[in-house]
N, C-alpha and C positions, 0 to 999 in steps of 0.2 A: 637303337632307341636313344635318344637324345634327352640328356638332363639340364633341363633349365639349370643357372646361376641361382645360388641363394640368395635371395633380399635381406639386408639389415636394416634395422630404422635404429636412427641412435636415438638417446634419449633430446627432450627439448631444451632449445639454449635459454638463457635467460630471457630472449624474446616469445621465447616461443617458436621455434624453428627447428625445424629437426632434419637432419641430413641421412640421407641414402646413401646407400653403399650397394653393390651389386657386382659379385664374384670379386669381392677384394679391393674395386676401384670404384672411389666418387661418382657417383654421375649426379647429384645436385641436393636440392634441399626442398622441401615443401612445409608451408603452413598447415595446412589441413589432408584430413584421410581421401578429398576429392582433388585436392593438386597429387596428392601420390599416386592414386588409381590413376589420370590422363600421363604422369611420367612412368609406370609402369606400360600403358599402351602406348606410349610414343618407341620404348626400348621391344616391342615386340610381344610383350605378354599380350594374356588374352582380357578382354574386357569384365570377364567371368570369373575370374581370377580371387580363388577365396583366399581373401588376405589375413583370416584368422586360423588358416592350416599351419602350425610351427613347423610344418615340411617345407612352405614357401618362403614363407617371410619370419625374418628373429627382430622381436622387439626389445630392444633395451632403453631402459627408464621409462617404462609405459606402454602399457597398450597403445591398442589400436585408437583409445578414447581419449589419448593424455594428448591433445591440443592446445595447449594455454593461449594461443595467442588468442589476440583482440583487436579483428580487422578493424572496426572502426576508430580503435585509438591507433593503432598504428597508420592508419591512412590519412589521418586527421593531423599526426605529430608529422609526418613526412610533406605533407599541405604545408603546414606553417613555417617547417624551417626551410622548404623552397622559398616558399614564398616570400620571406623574410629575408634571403640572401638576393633573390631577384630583385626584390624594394631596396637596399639596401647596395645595389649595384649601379641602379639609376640613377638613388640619389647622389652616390659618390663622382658620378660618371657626370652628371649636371653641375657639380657642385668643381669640378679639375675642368672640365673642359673649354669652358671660357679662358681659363688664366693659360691652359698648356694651351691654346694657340692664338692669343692674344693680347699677353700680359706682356707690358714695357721691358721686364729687366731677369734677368737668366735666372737669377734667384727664384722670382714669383714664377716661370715658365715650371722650373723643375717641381715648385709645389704641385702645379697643375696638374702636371704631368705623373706626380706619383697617384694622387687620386684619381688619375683614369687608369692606371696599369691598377690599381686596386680595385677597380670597377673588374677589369678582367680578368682579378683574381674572385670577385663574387660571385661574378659568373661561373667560372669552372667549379666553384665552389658549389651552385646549386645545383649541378649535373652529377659534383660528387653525392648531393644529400641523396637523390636520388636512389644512388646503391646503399648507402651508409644507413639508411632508414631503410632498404630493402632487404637482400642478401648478402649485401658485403661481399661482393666476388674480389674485388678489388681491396687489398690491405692498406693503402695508402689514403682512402675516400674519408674516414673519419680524422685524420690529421687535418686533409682538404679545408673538411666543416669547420673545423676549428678553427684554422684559420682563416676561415671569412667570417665568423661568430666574433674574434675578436678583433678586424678590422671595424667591424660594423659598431664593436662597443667601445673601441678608441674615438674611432669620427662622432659616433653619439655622445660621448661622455665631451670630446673638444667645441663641439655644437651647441650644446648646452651651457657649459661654459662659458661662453663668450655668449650666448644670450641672454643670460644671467646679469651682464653687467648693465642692458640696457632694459631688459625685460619686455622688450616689444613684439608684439604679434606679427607674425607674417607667415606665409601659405604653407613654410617647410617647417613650423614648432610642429604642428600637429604627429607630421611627417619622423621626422628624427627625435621626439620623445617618444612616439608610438614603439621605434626600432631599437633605442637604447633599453625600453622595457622588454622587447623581446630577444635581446641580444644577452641579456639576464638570463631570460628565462633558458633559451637554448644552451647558452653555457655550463649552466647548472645541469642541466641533460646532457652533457658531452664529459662533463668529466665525471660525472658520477657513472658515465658507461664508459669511462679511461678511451676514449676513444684515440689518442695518440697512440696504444699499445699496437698499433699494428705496424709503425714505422718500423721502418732498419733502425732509424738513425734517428733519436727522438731529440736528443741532444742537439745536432747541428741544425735541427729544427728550430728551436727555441733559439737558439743563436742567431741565426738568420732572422728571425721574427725581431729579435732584440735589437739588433743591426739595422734594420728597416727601420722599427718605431725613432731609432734616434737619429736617423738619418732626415727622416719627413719630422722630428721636432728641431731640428736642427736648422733645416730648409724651410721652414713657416716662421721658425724665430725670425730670422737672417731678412727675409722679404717679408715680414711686417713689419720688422722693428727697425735693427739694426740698417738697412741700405737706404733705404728710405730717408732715416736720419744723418747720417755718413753722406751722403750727397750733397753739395754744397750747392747757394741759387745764389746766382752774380747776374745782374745787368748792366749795361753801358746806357742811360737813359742821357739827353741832350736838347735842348732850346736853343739854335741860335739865331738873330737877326741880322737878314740881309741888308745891304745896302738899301735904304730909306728914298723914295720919290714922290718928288713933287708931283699932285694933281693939275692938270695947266687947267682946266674947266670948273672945277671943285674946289673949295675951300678944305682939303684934305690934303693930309702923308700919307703915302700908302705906304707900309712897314711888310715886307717879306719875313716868314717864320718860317725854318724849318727844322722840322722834330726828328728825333735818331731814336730807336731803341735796337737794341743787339741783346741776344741773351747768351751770354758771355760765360756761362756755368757748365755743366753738366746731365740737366734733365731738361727735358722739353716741358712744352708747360700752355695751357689752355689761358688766353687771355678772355678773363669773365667782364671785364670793365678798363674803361679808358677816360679819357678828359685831357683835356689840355684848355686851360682858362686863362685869358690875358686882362688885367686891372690896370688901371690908372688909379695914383694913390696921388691925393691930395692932402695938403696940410696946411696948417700955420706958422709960419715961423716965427718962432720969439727968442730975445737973448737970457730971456729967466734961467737960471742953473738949473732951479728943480725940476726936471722930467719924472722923476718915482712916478707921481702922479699920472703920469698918462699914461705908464706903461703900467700901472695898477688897473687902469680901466682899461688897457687893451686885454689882460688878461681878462679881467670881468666879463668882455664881451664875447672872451670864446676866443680872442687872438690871439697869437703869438708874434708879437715884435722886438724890436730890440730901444731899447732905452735910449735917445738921441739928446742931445744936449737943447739944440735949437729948432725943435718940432714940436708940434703941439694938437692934438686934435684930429690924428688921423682917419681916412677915409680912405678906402677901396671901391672904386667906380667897375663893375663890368664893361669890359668893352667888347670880346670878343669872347668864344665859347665851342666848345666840338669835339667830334669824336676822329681819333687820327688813324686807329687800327682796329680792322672788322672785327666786328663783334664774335665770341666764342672763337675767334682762329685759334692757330697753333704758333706757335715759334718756338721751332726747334733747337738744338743745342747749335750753334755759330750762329743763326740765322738772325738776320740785321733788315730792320724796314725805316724807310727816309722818307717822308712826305714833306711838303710845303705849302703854306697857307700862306693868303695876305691881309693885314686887316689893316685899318683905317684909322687915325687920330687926324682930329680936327689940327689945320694952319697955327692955332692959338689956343690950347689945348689948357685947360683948368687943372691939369696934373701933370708932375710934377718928375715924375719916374714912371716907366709900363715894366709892370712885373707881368713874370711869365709861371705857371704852375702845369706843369707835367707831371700826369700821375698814371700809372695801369697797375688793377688788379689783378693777379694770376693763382692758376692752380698747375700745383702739377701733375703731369699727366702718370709718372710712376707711382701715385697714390690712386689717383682715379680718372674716370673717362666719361667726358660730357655729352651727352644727346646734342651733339651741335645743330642739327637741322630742326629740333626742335628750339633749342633758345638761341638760336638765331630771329626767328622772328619777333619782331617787336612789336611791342601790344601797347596801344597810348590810352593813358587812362581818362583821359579826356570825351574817348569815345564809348555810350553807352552798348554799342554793339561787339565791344569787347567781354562783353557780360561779367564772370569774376573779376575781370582784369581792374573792371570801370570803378571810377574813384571820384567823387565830388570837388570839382575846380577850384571852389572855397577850401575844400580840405585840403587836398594835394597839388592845390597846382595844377601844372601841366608836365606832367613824365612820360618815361619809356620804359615800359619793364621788358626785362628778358628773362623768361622762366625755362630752367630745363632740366631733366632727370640727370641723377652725376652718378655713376655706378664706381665702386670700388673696387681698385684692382685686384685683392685680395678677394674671390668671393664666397669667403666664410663668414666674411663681413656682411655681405651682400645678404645672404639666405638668412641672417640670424638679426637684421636692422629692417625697418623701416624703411621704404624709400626717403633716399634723400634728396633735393631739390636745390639748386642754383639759380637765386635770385639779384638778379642788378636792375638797378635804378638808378638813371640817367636824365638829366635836367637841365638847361641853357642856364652858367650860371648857378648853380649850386656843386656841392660836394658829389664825387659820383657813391652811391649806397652798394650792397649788397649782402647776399645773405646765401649762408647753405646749412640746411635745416630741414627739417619735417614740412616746414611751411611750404602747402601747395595753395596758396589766395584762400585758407579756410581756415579762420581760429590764429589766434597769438600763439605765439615762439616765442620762449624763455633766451636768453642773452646769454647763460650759460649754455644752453644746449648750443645755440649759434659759436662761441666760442672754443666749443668742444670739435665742433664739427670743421671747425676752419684748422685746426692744428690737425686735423685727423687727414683731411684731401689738401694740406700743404698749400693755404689759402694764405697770401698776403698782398699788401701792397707796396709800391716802390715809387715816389719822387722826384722830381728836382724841382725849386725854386730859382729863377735867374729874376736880373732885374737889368734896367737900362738905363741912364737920365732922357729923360724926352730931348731936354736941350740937344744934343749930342745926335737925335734922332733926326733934328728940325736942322740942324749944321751941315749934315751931312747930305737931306734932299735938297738944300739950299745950292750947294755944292754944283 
């Protein structure tokens, strides 16, 4: 005759859990007296099996009745912190994966790149909650949680943070204040159930955790602040005129230009705007001493000249006007472009000197990255079938805009701002504009915000002024 093993049920744990025992060795743990009865018929008992014989079964802490758990809180609390470490892995995973494999500069890569190895530490992290909120077969599962509880409440708390300075709506506020509330709440349920207590090694735990946080504050200082600024912008910009020819048919000089830029620095860099404008400047000459005066009303008018002794009444004529390098290109670090132009002054020409004004505005591309295929196309406001673009000829003239999305390479920046926008305006003959801002052609933009925005994607512009005597121009096609 053969004697069954005796069953033990220990008493419940603080969840509610209570563990079998059977002839001395574990075989598992059950919530309720119906998970017990199918793990006693799975080990061979009979289905029949009176569980309140003290010949079969020894209950200690409790009968047969002492169940405390509470399936629906506990299925409900294991829902949310999956679910919260799953949300919470995306976001991180969205938020690295742009910069880890197409950020300009090794710095911003490895940010990227820590937020995606964090993403697949969420991950394992929700597969830990799984046991962690279950049975805990595994000791190491509630350390897991934890440690993706307080990844998720670092990146929520840095998130907010830095939205905070501008306080603008966008798709991921809802998203990562939703997750820093529940990274709250989860935390407060992990150490009030000491869930580190199951490590070996709880200490090198926290050490490595501590190692890590300073390692990705160290790496998001460095490639938003510091490299960025540390980075020097040099151009080699150039005007010069060719040898000057006589028209034999035309009462004209044809005057040869040709323009150099080289970016001569260290960071490559999106050219937003260009120009190159050639003037005929005419004057009066007189031998009066006092000039103050003229050069008081060049200021006046918005000039800058210089004080001459025997000029009097100066005037800037247009003569020529254009753009020398495609719109939105790149020019990378050594990278040098040479075009040439020819323009025209009359045989007997009413000025006096041709100045030359070379100007491009740039961004670089280690701060941010422009939708080139979108603000490459140009939009003339002249034409009502440009619909926002279109602008009243009385008011504006006649321009070129070029609008395009400018994404930061940092994109913590990205998720926590506003889209921002790259605006240039280009005209025959005027100043060339531009602008990077909120402004998408709807509502006014603050001058501050514009100027915040241009120090932030490393927005400026760059020069030269040359000048010629015409005589010297008309000597030389003579020639």
């Amino acid at each position: 005759m053969s004697i069954r093993p005796w069953v033990v049920v220990d008493p419940p744990d603080s969840r509610g859990l209570r563990r079998v025992v059977v002839g001395g060795e574990p075989v598992g743990t059950a919530w309720s007296l119906r998970e017990l009865r199918r793990m006693l018929v799975r080990l061979g008992y009979p289905a029949s099996m009176d569980l309140e014989d003290p010949a079969a079964v020894y209950w200690r802490g409790g009968g047969s009745t002492a169940w405390p758990d509470r399936p629906w809180r506990r299925r409900t609390v294991t829902l949310l912190m999956t679910a919260g470490l799953l949300a919470s892995m995306v976001l991180n995973t969205l938020i690295g994966r742009p910069d880890a494999l197409g950020a300009l500069t090794f710095a911003q890569r490895v940010t990227g790149a820590l937020f995606v190895v964090s993403g697949a530490v969420l991950g394992a992290a929700a597969v830990a909650a799984l046991d962690h909120c279950g049975r805990r077969r595994h000791k190491n599962s509630g350390a897991v949680v934890l440690l993706g509880v307080l990844i998720t409440l670092a990146t929520g708390s840095l998130l907010l943070v830095m939205w905070f300075e501008e306080t603008e709506f966008t798709p991921y506020v809802p998203a990562f204040t939703a997750l820093w509330c529940w990274s709250l709440w989860a935390l407060w349920l992990l150490v009030r159930e000491r869930a580190w207590q199951g490590m070996p090694r709880p200490r090198t735990f926290a050490a490595g955790l501590a190692a890590t946080a300073l390692v990705s504050a160290v790496s998001l200082a460095y490639s938003t602040m510091y490299q960025p600024t540390a980075a020097p912008m040099h151009f080699v910009l150039k005007a010069e005129f060719g040898k000057s020819r006589l028209d034999r048919r035309n009462p004209y000089v044809h005057v040869p230009l040709k323009l150099y830029i080289k970016n001569d620095g260290r960071i490559p860099v999106h050219i937003i705007n260009d120009d190159y404008s050639v003037y005929g400047r005419t004057a009066e000459y007189s031998d009066d001493a006092d000039r103050l005066a003229e050069w008081r009303r060049s200021l006046d008018e918005g000039r800058e000249v210089e004080a001459e002794r025997y000029v009097d009444r100066l005037r800037f004529l247009p003569v020529s006007s254009g753009r020398f390098y495609p719109v939105g290109g790149s020019l990378d670090v050594g990278q040098e472009y040479a075009t040439e132009h020819v323009f025209q002054i009359p045989k007997d020409p009413e000025f006096d000197t041709i100045n030359i004004v070379l100007q491009i505005t740039y961004m670089r591309k280690d701060r941010g990255k422009l939708d080139v295929s979108e603000f490459r196309r140009a939009h003339r406001s002249w034409d009502k079938r440009e619909g926002r673009y279109y602008c009243r000829p009385e008011k504006c003239g006649e321009e070129l805009y070029y609008h395009g999305r400018v994404r930061h390479n940092n994109n913590l920046v990205n998720v926590t701002r506003e889209p921002r926008y790259v605006t240039a305006v280009w005209g025959p003959g005027q100043t060339p504009d531009y602008s990077v801002s909120t402004f998408h052609f709807e509502g006014p933009v603050a001058r501050s915000e514009e100027k915040r925005e241009e120090d932030r994607y490393g927005v400026s512009t760059r020069y030269i002024d040359t000048s010629v005597p015409v005589a010297a121009l008309l000597e030389e096609a003579a020639d």
